[in-house]
N, C-alpha and C positions, 0 to 999 in steps of 0.2 A: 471445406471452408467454414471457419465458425464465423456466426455472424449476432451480433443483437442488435436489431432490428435492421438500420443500413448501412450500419459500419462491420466493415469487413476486416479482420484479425488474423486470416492465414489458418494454418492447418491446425496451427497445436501454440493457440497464444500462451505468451507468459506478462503477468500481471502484476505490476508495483501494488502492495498492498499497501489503502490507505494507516497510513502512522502520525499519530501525535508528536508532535515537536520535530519532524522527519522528515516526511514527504510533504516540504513546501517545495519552491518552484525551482530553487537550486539544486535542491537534491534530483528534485524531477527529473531536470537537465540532463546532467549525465548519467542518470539513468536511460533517458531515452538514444542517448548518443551511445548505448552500451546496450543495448538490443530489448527494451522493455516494448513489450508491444501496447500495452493498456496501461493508463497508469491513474492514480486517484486523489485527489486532495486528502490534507488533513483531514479529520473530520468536523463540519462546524455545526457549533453548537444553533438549531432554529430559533431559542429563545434569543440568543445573543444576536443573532441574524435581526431578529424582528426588533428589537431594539436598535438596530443601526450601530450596535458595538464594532471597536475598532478594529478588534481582533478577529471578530467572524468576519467582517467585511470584508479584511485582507484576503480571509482565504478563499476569498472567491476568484482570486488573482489565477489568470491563466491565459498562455501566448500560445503564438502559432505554432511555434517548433515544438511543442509539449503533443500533439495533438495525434491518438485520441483520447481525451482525457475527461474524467466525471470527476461532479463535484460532491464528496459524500457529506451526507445532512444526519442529524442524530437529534434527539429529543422526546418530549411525554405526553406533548401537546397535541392531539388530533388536528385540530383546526392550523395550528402555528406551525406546523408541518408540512400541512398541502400551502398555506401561506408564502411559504419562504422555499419549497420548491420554485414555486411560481417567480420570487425574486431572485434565486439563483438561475431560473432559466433564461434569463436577461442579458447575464453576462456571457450567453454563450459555448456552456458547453458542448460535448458531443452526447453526456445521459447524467443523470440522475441518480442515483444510489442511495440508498438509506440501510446507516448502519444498526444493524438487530444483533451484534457480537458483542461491541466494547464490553469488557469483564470488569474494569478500574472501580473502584467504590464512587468516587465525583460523578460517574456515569451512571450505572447500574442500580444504585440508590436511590439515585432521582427518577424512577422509574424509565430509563431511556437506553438506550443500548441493548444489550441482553437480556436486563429487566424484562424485556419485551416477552419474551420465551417464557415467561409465565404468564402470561395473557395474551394466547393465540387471537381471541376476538377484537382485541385493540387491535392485535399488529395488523390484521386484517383490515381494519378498518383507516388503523394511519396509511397503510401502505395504500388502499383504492383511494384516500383523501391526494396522495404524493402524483398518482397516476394520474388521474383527475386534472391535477393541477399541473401540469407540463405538457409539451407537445412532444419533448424528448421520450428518449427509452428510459424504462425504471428498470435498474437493478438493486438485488440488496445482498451485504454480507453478512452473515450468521453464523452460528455456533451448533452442536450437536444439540443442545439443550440448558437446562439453567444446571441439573445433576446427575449423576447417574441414573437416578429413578423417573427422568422427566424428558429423555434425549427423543423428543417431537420434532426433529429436523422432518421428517420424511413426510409427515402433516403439514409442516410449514411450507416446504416446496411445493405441494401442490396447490395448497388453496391460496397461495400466492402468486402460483403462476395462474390459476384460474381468474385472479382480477387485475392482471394485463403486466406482471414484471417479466422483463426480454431476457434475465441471465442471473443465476444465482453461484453466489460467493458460497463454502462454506469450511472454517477452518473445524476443524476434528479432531475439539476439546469440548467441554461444558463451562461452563460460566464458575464453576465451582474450583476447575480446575485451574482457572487466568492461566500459565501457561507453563504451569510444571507438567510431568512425566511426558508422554507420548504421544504424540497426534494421532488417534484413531480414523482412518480411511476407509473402515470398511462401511459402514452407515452413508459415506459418500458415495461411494459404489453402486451400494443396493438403489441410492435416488437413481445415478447416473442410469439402472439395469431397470429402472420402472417405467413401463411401455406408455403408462400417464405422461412423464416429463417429457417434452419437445424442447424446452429452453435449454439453453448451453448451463452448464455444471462445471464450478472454476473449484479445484479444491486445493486448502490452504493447512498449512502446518508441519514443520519441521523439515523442507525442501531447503537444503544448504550445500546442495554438490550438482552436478552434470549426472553424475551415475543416480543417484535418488531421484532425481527427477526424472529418468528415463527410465525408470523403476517403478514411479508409482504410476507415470502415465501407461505403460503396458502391462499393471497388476490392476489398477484401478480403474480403468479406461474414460478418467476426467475429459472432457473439452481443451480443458488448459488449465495453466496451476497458477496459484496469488503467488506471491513470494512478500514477505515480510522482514523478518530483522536479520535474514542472512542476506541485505542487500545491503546492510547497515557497513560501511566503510568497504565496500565491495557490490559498488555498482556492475561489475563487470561480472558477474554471476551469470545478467542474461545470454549474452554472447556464447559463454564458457559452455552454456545450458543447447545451444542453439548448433554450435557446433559439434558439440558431441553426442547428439541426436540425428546430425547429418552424416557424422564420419567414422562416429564409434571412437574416436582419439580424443585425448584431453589438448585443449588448449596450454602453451603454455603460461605460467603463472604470469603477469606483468612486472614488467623490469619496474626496479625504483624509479627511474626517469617515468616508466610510464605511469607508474603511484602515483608517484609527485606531481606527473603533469593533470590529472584528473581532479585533485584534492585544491590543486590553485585554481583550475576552471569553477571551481565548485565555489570557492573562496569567492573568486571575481562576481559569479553570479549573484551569490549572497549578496554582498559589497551594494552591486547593481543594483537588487529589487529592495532591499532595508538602508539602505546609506551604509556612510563608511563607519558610523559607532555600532550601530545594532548587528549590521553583517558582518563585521570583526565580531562583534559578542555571542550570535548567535550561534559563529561556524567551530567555535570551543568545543563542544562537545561532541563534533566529527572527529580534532586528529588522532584520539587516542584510537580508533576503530582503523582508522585508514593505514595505521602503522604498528599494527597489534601486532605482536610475533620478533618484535625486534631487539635485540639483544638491547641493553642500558639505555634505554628509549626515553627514557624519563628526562634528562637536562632537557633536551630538545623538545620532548613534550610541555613543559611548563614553559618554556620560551614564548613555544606557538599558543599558549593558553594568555599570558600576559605583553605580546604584540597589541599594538595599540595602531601602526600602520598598515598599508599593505606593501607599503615598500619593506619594512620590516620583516614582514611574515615572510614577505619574497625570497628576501635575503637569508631565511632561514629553512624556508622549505632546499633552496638550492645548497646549502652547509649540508641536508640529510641528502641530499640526492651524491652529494661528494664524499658525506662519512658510512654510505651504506649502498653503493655501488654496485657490492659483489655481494650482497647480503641474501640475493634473490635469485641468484645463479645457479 
């Protein structure tokens, strides 16, 4: 049973990795109804937090049916950082997380994110300020390193776990790489094989099938794996990942009704937590994912990108449920 601290995750969790513009609370949704075991907020910005900004506040937004769910916090600030754990811990999480990966220039520039990775003694030091300041569990997610010449994951993991984080993320790229060629696992490996780590070891990068995943968890022998942007318009990854770890069989693919029925729940959720203009506006840049692979997909995707209702949207998600039927058979 993996566990960080007293939340308990089962044999071999699988983890919605926190995403930018992504994993807010709709996306969350059905991913949770689609076998996510762990899942994470966007990440928010502490400076923006500590200013009361509209946007970081939002994302501290999180319900029961999500649950168990952390709220990931990113920043440069030592002090602004245990600060705004301490305000995120308010709203009730399950843990904490602090993200030490983001690669984006807006991030990493600003000394925050990955940045980190080249100043172990901060990250040390934000990270006991984060622990400090919460009653929750701290986890964080990180990178190999800043480049090939700097890949200190294996230093990071310990003197991190040595000042109280319950679980480490780690995708298996460098910061130099943001996220071209290959995810390297074996660097996650040797953490997972060091008789020092006791924390659970979640490892992240290029897991986008049932067979890959049950690949790298009995090449790699991770805790359990993040999944990222192969969740992106295929929430149903974790199920797929879930049963064919149990039965050795692939699931089969989802009927278009059951596409469709996933993408309007997701629709609806949006709708719900943004209103009916921003959650029309925001869920634009789910349908082209949710319907990738489909022959002359375009009229119908610019329909659903310029839908202004939801009865609208309605009316047209059920036209593809009627012109692509067989499309998935």
């Amino acid at each position: 049973m993996v566990k960080i601290g007293n939340i308990q995750l089962g044999d071999f969790p699988l983890l919605l990795a926190p995403m930018e513009d992504v994993s807010d609370p709709p996306f969350r949704a059905v991913c949770k109804e689609n076998g996510a075991d762990l899942m994470y907020t966007e990440f928010v910005s502490s400076e923006g937090l500590i200013r009361d900004a509209a946007k970081s506040v939002q994302k501290l937004d999180i319900f029961e049916y999500e649950r168990p769910v952390g709220i990931q916090l990113f920043g440069s600030d030592i002090e602004t950082m245990g600060s705004c754990a301490e305000i995120a811990s308010r709203v009730n999480p399950d843990l904490i997380d602090i993200n030490y990966g983001c690669p984006v220039k807006n991030v990493a520039c600003r000394g925050a994110g990955a940045a980190l990775l080249q100043d172990i003694p901060k990250m040390v030091k934000m990270t006991d300020a984060v622990v400090k300041s919460t009653h929750l569990p701290v986890t964080v997610k990180t990178r190999l390193g800043w480049d090939e010449n700097t890949k200190n994951v294996q230093e990071v993991a310990e003197r991190l776990q040595d000042i109280g984080i319950q679980a480490l993320s780690i995708h298996g790229r460098t910061r130099v790489q943001m996220y071209k060629g290959s995810a390297d696992w074996t660097l996650i490996s040797m953490i997972k094989d060091n008789p020092r780590i006791t924390i659970p070891i979640f490892g992240n990068g290029d897991v986008d099938s049932p067979e890959k995943a049950l690949e790298y968890k009995n090449r790699f022998g991770v805790d359990g794996i993040m999944i990222g942007r192969a969740t992106i318009g295929n929430p149903w990854i974790f199920n797929e990942i879930k049963h064919y770890m149990r039965t050795g069989e692939k699931l089969a693919p989802p009927t278009m009704e059951q596409r469709v029925a996933v993408c309007r729940k997701h629709l609806e959720f949006s709708i719900r937590w943004k209103g009916p203009v921003a959650g029309i506006f925001e869920m634009r840049r789910h349908y082209t994912n949710y319907f990738k692979g489909l022959d002359h997909f375009k009229p119908f995707r610019m329909r659903l990108v310029e839908g202004m209702t939801y009865e609208e949207l309605d009316g047209i998600l059920q036209e593809v449920v009627h012109e692509y039927s067989e499309a998935l058979c």
